[in-house]
N, C-alpha and C positions, 0 to 999 in steps of 0.2 A: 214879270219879275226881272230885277239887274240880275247880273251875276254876284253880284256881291252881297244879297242876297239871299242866290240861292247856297253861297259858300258861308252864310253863317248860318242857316238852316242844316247843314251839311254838320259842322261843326259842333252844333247844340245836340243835335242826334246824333253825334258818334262819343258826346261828352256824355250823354247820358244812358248808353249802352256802355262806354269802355271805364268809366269813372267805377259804376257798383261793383263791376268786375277786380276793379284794383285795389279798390278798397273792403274787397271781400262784404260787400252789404248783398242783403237778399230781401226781399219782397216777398212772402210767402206767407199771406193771409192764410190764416188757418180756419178751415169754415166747419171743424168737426167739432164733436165733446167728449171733453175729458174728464172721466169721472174718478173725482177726489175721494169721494167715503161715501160710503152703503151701513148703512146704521139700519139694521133688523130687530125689532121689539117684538119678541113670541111672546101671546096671548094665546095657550090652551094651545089648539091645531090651527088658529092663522097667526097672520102676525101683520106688524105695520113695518113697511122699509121706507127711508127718510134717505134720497140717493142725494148729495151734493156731486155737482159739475160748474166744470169750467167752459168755456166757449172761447171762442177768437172773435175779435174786433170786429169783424164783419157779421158773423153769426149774432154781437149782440146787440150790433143796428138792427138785425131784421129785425128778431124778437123784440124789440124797442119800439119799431113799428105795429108789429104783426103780431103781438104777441107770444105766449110760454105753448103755445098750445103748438106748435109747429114742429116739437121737440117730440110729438107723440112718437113716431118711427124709430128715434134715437132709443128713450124709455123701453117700447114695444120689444126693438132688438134687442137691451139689455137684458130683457128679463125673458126673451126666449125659452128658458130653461124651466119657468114655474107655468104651471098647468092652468091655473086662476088666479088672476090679478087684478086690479081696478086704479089704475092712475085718478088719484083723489082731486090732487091742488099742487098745484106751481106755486113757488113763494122765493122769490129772487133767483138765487142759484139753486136751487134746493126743489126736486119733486119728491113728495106723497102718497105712495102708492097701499094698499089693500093686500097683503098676499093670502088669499085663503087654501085652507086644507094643504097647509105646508108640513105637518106633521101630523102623526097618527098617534094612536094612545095605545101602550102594552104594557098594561097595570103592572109597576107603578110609574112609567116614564111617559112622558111623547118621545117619540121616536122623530131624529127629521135626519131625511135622506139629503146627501148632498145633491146640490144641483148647480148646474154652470151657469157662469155669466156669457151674455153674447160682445160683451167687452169687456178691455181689462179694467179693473180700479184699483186704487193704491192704498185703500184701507177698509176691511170690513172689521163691527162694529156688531156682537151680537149681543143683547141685553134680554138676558132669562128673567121671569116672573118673579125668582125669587130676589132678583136685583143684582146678581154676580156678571160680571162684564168680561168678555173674553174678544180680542182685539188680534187682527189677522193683518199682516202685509203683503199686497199686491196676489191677493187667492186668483185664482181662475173660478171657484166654485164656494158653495158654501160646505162649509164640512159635515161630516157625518156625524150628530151628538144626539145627545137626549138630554133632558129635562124631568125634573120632580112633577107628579101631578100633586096639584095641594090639596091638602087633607078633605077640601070638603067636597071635590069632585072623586075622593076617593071612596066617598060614604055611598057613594049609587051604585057604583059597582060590583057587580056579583062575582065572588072568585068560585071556581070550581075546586 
């Protein structure tokens, strides 16, 4: 190689290290998820959670290629905190998961103990049986509540 050259080689790499710098740009694929909203549906003692997340540009070429299923870990982590779970189906941004025996019954309520997330989200979303909607910002956990049991699981039960 001339030297003139290797002096616009010189040049183009010191344009493209000292340029981002001056113009404060930054490069910083994000390859984690961000989970938007946890929407919990209690049915009796389980329930169904509907997580929405976000991903980075990189993250959603893989899955693009490779599919939703690579997200298991991520999911897995999140929901550390629940005993029995079952990740149902991926569906765009959004997985479906199973939570069972998340609440207990102490006639007349279910009972459900809070439990944490293994990351943060910015909106939970719980929707009781009898259809009342109670909406949470940025929890760590799910809160401590109870629920009505409806009348016709209330008809097998024996009170003392």
């Amino acid at each position: 190689m001339k030297s003139t050259q290797y002096f616009i080689l010189f040049f183009v790499l010191a344009g493209l290290v000292v340029l981002p710098a001056t113009l404060h740009w930054e490069f910083f694929p994000r390859t984690d998820v961000q989970f938007d909203q946890l929407t919990i549906t209690f049915d009796g003692v389980n329930a169904t959670a509907e997580l929405e997340y976000n991903v980075g540009f990189l993250t959603e070429f893989y899955i693009f290629f490779f599919g939703n299923r690579n997200l298991d870990p991520y999911i897995n982590n999140f929901f550390y905190g629940f005993d029995e779970y079952q990740i149902r189906s991926f569906q765009g941004n959004s997985a479906t998961v199973n939570l069972n025996n998340v609440s207990r019954i102490s006639p007349p309520y279910y009972l459900h103990d809070g439990r944490p997330f293994g990351s943060p989200v910015n909106r939970l979303v719980l929707v009781f049986p009898d259809g009342e909607v109670r909406i949470f910002e940025n929890p760590s956990k799910t809160p401590n509540i109870f629920y009505d049991l409806p009348a016709k699981d209330l008809d097998f039960l024996i009170f003392d």
